[in-house]
mmCIF file of the N, C-alpha and C atoms, coordinates in Angstrom:
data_MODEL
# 
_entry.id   MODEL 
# 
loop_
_atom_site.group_PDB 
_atom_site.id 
_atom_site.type_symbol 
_atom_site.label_atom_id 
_atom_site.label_alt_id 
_atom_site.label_comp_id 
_atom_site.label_asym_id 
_atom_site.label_entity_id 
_atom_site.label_seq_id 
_atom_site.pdbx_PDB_ins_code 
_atom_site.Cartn_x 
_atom_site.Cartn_y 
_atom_site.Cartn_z 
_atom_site.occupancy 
_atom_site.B_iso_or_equiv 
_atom_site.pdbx_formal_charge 
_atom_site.auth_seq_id 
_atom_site.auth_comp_id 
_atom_site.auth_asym_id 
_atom_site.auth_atom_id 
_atom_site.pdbx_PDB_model_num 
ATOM 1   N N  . UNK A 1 1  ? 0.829   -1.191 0.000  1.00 0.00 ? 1  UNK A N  1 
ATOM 2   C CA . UNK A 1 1  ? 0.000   0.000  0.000  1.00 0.00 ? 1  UNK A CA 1 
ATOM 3   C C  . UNK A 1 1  ? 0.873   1.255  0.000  1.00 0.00 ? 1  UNK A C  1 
ATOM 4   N N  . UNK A 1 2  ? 2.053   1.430  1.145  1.00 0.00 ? 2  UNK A N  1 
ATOM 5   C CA . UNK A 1 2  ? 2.800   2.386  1.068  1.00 0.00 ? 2  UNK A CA 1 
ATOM 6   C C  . UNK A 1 2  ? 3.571   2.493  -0.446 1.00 0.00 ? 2  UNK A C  1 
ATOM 7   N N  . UNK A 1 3  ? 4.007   1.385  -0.932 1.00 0.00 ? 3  UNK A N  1 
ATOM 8   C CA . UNK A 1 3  ? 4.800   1.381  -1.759 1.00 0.00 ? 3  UNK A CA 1 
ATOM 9   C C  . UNK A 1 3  ? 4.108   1.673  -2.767 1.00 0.00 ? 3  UNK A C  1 
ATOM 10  N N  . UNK A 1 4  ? 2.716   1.636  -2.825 1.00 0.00 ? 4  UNK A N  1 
ATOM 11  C CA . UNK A 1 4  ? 1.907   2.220  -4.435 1.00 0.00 ? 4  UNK A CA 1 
ATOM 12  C C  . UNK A 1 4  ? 2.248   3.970  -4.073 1.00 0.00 ? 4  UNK A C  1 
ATOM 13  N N  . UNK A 1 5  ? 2.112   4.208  -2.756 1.00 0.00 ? 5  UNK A N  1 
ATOM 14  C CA . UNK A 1 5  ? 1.574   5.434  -2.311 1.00 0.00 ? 5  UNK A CA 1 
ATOM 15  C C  . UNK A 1 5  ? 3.217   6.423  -2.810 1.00 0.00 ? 5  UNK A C  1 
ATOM 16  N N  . UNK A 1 6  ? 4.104   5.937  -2.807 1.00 0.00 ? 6  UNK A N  1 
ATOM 17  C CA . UNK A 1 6  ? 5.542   6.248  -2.678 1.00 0.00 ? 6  UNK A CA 1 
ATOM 18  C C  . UNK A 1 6  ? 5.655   6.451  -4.170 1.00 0.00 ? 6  UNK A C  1 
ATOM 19  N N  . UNK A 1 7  ? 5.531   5.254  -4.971 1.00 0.00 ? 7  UNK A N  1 
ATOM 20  C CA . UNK A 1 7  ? 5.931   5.224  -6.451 1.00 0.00 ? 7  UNK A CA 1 
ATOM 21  C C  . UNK A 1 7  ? 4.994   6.209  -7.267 1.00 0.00 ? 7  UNK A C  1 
ATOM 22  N N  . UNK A 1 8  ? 3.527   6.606  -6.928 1.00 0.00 ? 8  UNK A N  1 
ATOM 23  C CA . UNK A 1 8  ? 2.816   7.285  -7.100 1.00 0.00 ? 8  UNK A CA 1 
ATOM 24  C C  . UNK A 1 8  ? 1.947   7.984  -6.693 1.00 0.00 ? 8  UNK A C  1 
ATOM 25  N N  . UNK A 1 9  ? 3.398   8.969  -6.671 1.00 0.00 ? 9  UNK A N  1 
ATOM 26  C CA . UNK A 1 9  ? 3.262   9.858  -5.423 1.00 0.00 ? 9  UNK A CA 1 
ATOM 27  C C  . UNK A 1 9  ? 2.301   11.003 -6.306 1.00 0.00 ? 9  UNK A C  1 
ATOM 28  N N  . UNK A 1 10 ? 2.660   11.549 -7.905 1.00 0.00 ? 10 UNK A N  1 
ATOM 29  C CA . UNK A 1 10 ? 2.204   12.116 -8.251 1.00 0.00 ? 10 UNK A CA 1 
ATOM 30  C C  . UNK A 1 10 ? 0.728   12.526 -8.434 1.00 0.00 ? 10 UNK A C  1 
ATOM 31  N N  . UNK A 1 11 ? -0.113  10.563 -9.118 1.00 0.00 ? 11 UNK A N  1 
ATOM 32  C CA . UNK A 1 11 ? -1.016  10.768 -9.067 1.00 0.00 ? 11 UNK A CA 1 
ATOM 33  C C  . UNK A 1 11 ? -1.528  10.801 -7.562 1.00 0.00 ? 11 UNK A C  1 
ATOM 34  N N  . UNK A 1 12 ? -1.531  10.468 -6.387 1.00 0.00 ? 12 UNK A N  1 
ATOM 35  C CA . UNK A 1 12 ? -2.120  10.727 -5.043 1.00 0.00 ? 12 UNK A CA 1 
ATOM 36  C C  . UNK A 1 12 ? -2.123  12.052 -4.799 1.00 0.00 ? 12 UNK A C  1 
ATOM 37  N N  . UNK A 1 13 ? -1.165  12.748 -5.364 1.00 0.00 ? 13 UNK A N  1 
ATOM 38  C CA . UNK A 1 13 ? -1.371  14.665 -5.162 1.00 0.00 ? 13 UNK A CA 1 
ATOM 39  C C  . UNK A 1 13 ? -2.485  14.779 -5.985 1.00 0.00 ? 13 UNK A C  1 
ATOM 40  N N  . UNK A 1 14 ? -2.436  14.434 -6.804 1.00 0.00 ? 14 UNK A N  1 
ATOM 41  C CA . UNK A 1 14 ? -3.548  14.776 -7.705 1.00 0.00 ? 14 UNK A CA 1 
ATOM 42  C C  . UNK A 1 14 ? -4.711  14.502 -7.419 1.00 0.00 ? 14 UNK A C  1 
ATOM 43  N N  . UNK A 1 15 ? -5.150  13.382 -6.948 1.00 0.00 ? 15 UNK A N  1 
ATOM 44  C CA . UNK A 1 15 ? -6.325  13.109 -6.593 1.00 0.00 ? 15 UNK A CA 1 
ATOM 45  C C  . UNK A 1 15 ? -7.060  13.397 -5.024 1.00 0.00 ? 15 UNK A C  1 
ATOM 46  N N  . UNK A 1 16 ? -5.678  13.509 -4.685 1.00 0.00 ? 16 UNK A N  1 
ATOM 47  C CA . UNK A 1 16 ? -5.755  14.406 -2.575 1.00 0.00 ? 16 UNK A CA 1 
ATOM 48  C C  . UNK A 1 16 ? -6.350  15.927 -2.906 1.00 0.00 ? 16 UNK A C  1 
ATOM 49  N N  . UNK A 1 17 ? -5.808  16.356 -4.514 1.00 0.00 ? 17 UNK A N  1 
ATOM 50  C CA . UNK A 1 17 ? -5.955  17.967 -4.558 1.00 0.00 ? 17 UNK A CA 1 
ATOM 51  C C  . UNK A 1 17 ? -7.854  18.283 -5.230 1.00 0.00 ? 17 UNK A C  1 
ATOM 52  N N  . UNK A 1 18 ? -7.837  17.317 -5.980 1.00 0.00 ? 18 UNK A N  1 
ATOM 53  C CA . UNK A 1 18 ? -9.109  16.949 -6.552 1.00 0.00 ? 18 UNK A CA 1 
ATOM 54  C C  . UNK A 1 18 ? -10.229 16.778 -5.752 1.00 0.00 ? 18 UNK A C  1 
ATOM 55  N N  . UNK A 1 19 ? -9.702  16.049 -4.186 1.00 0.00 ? 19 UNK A N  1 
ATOM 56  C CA . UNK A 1 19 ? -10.854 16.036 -3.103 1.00 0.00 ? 19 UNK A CA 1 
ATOM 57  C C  . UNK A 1 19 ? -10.973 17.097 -2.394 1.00 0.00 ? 19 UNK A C  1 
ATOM 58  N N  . UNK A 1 20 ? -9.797  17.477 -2.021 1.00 0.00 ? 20 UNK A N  1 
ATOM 59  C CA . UNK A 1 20 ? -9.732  18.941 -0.879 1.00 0.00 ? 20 UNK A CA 1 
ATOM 60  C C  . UNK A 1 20 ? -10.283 20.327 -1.078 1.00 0.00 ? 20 UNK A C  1 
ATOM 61  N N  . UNK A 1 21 ? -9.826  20.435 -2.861 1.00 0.00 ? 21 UNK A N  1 
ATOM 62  C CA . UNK A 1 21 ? -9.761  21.911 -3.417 1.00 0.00 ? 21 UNK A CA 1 
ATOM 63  C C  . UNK A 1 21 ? -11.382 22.590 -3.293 1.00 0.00 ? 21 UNK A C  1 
ATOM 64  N N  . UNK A 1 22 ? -12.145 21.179 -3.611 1.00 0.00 ? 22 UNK A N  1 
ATOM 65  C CA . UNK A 1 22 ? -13.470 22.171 -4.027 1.00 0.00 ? 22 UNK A CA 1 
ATOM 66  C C  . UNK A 1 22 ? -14.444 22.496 -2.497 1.00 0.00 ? 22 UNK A C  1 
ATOM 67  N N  . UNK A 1 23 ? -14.080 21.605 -1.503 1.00 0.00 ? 23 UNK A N  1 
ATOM 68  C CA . UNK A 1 23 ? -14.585 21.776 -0.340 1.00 0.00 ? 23 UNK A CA 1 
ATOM 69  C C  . UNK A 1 23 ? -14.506 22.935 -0.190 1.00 0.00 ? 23 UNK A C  1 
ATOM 70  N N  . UNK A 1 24 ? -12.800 23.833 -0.128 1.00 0.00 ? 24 UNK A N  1 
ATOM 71  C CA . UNK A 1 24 ? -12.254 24.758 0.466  1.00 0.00 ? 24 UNK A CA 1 
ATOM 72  C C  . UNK A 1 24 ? -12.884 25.819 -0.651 1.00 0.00 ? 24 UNK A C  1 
ATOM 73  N N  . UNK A 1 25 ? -12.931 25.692 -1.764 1.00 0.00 ? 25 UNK A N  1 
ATOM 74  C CA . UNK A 1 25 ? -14.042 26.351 -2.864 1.00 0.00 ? 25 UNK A CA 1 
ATOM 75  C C  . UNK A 1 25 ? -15.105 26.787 -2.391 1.00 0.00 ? 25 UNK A C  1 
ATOM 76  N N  . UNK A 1 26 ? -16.038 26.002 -1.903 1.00 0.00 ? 26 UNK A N  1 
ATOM 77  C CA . UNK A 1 26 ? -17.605 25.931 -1.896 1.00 0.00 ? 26 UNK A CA 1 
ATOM 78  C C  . UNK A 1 26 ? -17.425 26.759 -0.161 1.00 0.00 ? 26 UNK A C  1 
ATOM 79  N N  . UNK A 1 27 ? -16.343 26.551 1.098  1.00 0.00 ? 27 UNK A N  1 
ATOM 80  C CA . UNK A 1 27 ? -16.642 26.927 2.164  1.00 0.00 ? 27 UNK A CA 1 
ATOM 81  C C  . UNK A 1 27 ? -16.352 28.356 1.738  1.00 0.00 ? 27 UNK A C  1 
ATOM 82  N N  . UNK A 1 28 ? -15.617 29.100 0.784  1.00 0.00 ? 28 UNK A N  1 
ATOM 83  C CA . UNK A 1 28 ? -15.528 30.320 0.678  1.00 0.00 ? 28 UNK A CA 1 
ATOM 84  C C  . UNK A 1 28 ? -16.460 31.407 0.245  1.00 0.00 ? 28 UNK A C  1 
ATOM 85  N N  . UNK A 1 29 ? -16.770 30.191 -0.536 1.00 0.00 ? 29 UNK A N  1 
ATOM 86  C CA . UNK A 1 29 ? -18.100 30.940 -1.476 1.00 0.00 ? 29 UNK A CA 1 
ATOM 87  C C  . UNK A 1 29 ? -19.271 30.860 -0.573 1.00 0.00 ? 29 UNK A C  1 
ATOM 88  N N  . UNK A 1 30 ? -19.732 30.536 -0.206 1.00 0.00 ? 30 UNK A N  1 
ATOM 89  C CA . UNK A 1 30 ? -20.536 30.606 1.241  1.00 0.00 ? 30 UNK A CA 1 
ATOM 90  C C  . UNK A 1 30 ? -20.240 31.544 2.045  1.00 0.00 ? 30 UNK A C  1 
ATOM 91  N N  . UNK A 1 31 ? -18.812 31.503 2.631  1.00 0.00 ? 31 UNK A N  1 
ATOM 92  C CA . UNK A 1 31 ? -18.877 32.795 3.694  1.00 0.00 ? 31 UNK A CA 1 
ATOM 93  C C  . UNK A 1 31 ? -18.963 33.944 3.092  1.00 0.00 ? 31 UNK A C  1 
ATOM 94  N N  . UNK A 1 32 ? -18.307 33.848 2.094  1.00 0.00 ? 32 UNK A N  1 
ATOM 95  C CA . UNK A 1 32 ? -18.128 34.991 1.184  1.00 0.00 ? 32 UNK A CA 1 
ATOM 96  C C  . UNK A 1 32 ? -19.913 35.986 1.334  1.00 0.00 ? 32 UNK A C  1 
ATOM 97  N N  . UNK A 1 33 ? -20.714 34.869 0.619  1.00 0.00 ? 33 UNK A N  1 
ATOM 98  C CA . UNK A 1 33 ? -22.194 35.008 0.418  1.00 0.00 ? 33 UNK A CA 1 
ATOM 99  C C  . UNK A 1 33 ? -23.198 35.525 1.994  1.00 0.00 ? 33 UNK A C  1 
ATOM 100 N N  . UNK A 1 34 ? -22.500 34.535 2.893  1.00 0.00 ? 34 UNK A N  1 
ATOM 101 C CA . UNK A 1 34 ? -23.566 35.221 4.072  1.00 0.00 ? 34 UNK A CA 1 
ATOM 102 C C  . UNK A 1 34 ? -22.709 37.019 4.445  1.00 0.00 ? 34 UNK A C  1 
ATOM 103 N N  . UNK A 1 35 ? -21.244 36.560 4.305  1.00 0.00 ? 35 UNK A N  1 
ATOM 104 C CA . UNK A 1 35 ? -20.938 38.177 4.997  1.00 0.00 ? 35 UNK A CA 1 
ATOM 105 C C  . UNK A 1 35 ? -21.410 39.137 3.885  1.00 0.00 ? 35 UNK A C  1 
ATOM 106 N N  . UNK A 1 36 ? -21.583 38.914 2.167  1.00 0.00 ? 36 UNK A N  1 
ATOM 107 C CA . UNK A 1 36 ? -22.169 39.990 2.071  1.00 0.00 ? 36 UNK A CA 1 
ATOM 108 C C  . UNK A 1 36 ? -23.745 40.015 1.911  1.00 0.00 ? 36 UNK A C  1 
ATOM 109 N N  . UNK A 1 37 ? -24.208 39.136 2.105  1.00 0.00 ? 37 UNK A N  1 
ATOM 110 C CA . UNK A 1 37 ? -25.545 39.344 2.373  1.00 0.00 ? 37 UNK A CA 1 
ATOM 111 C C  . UNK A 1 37 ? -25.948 39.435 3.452  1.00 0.00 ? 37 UNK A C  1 
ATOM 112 N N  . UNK A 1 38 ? -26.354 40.709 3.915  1.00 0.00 ? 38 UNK A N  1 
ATOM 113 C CA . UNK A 1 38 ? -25.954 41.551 5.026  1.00 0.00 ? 38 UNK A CA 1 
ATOM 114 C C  . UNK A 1 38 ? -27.418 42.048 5.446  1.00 0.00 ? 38 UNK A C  1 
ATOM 115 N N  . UNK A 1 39 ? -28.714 41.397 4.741  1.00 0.00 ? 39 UNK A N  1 
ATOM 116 C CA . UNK A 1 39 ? -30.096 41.698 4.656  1.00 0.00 ? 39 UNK A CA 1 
ATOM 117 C C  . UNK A 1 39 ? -31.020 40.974 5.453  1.00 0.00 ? 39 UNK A C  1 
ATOM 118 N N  . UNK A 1 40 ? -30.111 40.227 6.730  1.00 0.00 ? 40 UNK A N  1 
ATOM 119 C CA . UNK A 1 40 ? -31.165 39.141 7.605  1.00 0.00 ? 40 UNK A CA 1 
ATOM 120 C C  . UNK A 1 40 ? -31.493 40.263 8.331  1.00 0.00 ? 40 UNK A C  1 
ATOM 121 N N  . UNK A 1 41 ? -32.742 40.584 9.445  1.00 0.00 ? 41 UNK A N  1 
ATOM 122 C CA . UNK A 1 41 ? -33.383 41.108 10.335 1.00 0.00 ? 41 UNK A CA 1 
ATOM 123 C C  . UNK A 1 41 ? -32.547 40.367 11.328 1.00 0.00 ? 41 UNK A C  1 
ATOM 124 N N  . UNK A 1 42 ? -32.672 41.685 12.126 1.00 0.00 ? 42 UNK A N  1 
ATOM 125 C CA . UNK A 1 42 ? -31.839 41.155 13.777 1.00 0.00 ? 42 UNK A CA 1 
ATOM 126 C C  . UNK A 1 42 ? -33.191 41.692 14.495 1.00 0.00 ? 42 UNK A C  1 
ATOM 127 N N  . UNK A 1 43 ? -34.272 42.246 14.195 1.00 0.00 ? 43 UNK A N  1 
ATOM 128 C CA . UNK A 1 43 ? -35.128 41.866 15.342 1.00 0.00 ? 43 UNK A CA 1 
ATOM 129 C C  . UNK A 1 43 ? -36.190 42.445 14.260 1.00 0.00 ? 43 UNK A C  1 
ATOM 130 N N  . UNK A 1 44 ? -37.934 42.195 14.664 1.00 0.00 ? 44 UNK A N  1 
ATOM 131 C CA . UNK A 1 44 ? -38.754 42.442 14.381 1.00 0.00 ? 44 UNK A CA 1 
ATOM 132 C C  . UNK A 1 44 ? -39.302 43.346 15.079 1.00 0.00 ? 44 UNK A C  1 
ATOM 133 N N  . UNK A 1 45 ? -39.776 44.639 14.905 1.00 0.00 ? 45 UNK A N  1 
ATOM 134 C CA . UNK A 1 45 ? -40.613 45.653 15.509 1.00 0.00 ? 45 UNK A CA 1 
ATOM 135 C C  . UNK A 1 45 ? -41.835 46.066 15.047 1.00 0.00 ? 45 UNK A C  1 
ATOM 136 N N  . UNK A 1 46 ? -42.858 45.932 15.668 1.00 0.00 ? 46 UNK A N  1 
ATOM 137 C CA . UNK A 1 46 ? -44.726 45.910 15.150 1.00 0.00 ? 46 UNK A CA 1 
ATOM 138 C C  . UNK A 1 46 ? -44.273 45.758 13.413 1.00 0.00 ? 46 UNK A C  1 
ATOM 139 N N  . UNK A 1 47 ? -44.128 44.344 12.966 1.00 0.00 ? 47 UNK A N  1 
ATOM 140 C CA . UNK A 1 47 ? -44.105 43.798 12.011 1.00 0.00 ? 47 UNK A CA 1 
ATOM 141 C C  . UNK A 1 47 ? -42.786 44.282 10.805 1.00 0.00 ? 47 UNK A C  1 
ATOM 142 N N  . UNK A 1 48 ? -42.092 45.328 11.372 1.00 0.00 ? 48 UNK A N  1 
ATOM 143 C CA . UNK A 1 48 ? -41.215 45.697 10.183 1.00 0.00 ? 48 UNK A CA 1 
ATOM 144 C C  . UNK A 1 48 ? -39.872 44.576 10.923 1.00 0.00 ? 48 UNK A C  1 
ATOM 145 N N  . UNK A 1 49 ? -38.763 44.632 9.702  1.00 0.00 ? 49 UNK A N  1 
ATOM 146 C CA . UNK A 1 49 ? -37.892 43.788 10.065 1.00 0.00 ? 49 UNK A CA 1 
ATOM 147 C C  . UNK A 1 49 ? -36.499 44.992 10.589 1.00 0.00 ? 49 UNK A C  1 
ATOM 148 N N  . UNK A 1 50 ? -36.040 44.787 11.289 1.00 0.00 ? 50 UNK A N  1 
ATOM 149 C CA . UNK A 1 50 ? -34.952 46.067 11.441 1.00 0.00 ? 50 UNK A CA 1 
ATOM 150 C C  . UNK A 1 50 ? -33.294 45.164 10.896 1.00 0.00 ? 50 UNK A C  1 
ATOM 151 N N  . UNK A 1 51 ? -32.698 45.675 9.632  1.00 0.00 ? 51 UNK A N  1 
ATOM 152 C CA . UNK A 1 51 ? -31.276 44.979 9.688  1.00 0.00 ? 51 UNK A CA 1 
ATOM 153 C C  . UNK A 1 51 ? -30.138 45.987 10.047 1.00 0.00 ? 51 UNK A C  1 
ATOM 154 N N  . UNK A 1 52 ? -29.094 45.127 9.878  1.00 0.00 ? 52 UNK A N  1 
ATOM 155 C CA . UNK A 1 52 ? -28.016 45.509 10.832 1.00 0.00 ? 52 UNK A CA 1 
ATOM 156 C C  . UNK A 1 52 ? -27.434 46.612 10.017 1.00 0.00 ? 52 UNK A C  1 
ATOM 157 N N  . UNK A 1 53 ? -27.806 46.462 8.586  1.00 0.00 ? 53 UNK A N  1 
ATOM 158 C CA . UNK A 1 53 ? -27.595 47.779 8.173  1.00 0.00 ? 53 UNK A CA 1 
ATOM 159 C C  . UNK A 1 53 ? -28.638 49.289 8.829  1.00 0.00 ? 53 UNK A C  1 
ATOM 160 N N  . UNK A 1 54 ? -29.635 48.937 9.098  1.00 0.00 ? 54 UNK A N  1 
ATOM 161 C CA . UNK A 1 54 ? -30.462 49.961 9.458  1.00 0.00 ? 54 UNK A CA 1 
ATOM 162 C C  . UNK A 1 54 ? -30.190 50.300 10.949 1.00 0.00 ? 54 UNK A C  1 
ATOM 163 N N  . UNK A 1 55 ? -29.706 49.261 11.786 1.00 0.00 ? 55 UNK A N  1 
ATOM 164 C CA . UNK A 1 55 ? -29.381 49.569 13.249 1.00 0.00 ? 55 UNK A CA 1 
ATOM 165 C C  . UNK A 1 55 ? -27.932 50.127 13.061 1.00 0.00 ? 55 UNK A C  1 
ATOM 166 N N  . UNK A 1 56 ? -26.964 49.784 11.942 1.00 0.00 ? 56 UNK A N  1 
ATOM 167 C CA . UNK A 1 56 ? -25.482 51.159 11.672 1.00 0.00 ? 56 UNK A CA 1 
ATOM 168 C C  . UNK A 1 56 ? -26.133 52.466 11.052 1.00 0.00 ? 56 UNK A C  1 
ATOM 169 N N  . UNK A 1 57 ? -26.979 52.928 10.574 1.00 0.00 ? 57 UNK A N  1 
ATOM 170 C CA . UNK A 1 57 ? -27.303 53.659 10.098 1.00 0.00 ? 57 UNK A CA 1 
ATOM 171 C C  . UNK A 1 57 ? -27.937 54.281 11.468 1.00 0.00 ? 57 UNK A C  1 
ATOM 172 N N  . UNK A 1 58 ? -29.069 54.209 12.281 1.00 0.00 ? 58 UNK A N  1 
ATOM 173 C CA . UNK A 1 58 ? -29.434 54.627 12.933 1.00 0.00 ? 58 UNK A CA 1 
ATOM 174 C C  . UNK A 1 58 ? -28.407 55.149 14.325 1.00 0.00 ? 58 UNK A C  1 
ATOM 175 N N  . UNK A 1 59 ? -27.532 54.565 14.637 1.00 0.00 ? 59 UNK A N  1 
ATOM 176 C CA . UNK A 1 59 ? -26.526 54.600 15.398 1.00 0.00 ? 59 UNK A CA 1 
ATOM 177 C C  . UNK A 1 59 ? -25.501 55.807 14.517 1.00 0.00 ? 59 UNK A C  1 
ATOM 178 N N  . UNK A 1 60 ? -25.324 55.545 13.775 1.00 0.00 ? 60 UNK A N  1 
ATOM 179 C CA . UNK A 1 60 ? -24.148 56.689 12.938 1.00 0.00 ? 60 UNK A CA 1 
ATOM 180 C C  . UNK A 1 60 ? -25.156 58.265 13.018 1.00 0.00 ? 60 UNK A C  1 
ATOM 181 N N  . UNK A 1 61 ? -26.201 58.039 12.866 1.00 0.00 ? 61 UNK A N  1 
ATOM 182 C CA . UNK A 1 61 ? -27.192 59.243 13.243 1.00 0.00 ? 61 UNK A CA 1 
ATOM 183 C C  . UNK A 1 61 ? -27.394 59.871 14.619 1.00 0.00 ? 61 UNK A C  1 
ATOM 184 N N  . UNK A 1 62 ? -27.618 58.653 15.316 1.00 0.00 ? 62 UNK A N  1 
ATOM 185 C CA . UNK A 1 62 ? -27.706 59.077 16.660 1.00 0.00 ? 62 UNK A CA 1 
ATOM 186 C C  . UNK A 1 62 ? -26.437 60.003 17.274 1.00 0.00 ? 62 UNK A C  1 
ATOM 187 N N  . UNK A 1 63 ? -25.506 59.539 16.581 1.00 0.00 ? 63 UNK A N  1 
ATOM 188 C CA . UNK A 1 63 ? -23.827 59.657 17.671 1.00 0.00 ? 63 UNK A CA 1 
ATOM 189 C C  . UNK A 1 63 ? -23.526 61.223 16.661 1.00 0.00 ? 63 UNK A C  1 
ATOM 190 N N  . UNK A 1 64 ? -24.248 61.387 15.483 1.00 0.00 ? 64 UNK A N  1 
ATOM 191 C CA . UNK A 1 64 ? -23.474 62.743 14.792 1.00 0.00 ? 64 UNK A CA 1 
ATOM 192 C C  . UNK A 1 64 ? -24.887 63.571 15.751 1.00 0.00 ? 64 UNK A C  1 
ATOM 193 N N  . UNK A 1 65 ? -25.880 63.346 15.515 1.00 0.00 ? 65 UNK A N  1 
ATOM 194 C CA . UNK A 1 65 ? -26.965 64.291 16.482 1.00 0.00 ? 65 UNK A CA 1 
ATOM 195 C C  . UNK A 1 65 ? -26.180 65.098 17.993 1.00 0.00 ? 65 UNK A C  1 
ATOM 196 N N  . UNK A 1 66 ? -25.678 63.709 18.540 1.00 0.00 ? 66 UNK A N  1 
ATOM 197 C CA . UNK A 1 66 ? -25.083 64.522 20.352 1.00 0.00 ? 66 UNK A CA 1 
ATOM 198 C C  . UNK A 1 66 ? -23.660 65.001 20.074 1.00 0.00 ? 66 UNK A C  1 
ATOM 199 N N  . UNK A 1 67 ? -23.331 64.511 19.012 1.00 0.00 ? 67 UNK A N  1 
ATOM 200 C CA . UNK A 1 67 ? -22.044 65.664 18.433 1.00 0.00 ? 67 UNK A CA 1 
ATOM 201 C C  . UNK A 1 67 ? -21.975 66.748 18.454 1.00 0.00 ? 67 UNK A C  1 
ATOM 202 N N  . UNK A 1 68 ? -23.256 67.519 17.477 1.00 0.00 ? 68 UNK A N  1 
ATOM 203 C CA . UNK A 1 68 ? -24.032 68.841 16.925 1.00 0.00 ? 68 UNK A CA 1 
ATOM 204 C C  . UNK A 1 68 ? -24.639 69.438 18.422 1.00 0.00 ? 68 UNK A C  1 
ATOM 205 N N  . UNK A 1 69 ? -25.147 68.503 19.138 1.00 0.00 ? 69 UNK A N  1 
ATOM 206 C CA . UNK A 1 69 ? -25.600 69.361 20.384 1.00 0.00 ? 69 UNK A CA 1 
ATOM 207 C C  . UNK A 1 69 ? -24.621 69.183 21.585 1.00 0.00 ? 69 UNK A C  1 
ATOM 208 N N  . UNK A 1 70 ? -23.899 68.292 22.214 1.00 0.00 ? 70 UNK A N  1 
ATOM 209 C CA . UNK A 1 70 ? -22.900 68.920 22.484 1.00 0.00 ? 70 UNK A CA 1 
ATOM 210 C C  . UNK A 1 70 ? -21.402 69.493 22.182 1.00 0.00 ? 70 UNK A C  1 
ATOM 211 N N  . UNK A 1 71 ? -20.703 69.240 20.909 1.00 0.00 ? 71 UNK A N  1 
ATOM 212 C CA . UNK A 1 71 ? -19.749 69.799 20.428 1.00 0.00 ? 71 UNK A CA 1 
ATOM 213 C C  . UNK A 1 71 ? -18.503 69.038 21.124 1.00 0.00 ? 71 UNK A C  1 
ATOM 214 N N  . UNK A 1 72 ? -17.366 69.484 21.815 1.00 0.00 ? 72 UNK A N  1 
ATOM 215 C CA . UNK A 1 72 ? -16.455 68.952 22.239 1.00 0.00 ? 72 UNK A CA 1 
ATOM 216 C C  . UNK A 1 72 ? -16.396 68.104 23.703 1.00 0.00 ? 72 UNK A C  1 
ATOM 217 N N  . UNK A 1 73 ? -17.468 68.607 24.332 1.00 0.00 ? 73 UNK A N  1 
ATOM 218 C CA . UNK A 1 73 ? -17.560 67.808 25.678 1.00 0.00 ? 73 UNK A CA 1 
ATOM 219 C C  . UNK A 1 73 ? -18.291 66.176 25.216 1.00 0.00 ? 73 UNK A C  1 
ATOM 220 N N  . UNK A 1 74 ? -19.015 65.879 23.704 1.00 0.00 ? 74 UNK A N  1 
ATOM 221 C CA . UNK A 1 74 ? -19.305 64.395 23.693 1.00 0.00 ? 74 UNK A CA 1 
ATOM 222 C C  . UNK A 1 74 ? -17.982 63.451 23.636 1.00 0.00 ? 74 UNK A C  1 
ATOM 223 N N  . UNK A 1 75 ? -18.498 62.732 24.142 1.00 0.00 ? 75 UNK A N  1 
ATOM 224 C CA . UNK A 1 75 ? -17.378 61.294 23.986 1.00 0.00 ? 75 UNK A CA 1 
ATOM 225 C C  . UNK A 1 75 ? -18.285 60.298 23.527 1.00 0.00 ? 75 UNK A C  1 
ATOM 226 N N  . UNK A 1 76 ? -17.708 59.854 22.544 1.00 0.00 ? 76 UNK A N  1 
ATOM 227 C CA . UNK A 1 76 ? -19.152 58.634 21.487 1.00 0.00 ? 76 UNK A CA 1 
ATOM 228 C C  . UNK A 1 76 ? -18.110 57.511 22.634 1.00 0.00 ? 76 UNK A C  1 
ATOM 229 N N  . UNK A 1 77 ? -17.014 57.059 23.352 1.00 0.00 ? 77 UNK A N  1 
ATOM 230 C CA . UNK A 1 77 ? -16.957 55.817 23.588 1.00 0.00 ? 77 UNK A CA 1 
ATOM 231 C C  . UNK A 1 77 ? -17.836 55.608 24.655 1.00 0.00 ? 77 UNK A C  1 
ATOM 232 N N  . UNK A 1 78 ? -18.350 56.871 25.688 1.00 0.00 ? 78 UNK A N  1 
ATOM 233 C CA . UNK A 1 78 ? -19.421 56.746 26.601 1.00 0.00 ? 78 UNK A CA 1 
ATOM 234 C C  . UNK A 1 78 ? -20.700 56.330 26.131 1.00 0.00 ? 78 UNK A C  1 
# 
């Protein structure tokens, strides 16, 4: 068994690369797909869906608003 594995060594790369490659293919393309599909609801409110784009958006609003009203005394890490 070793000794097929030794003498042909080439084709076993080949066919080790043939099994591995497309797994590591298909797991990319997937993450790839959920991180940019970025359109799941993180919570429901009286029937609308709120996403995480709309909760950065609302937050980037909120934090320039107490900017404008207090000026240099805000601290956004508080």
């Amino acid at each position: 068994m070793f000794n097929f594995i030794r003498t042909h060594q080439r084709i076993v790369q080949v066919v080790l690369l043939v099994l591995i490659l497309p797994s590591f293919v298909l797991i990319g393309v997937s993450g790839y797909n959920s991180f940019v599909a970025n359109d799941e609801a993180l919570v429901e409110i009286d029937g609308n869906n709120l996403t995480s784009d709309d909760f950065d958006y609302a937050l980037r609003e909120q934090i320039a608003t107490l900017q404008r009203q207090y000026g240099a005394d805000f601290d956004p890490a508080v």
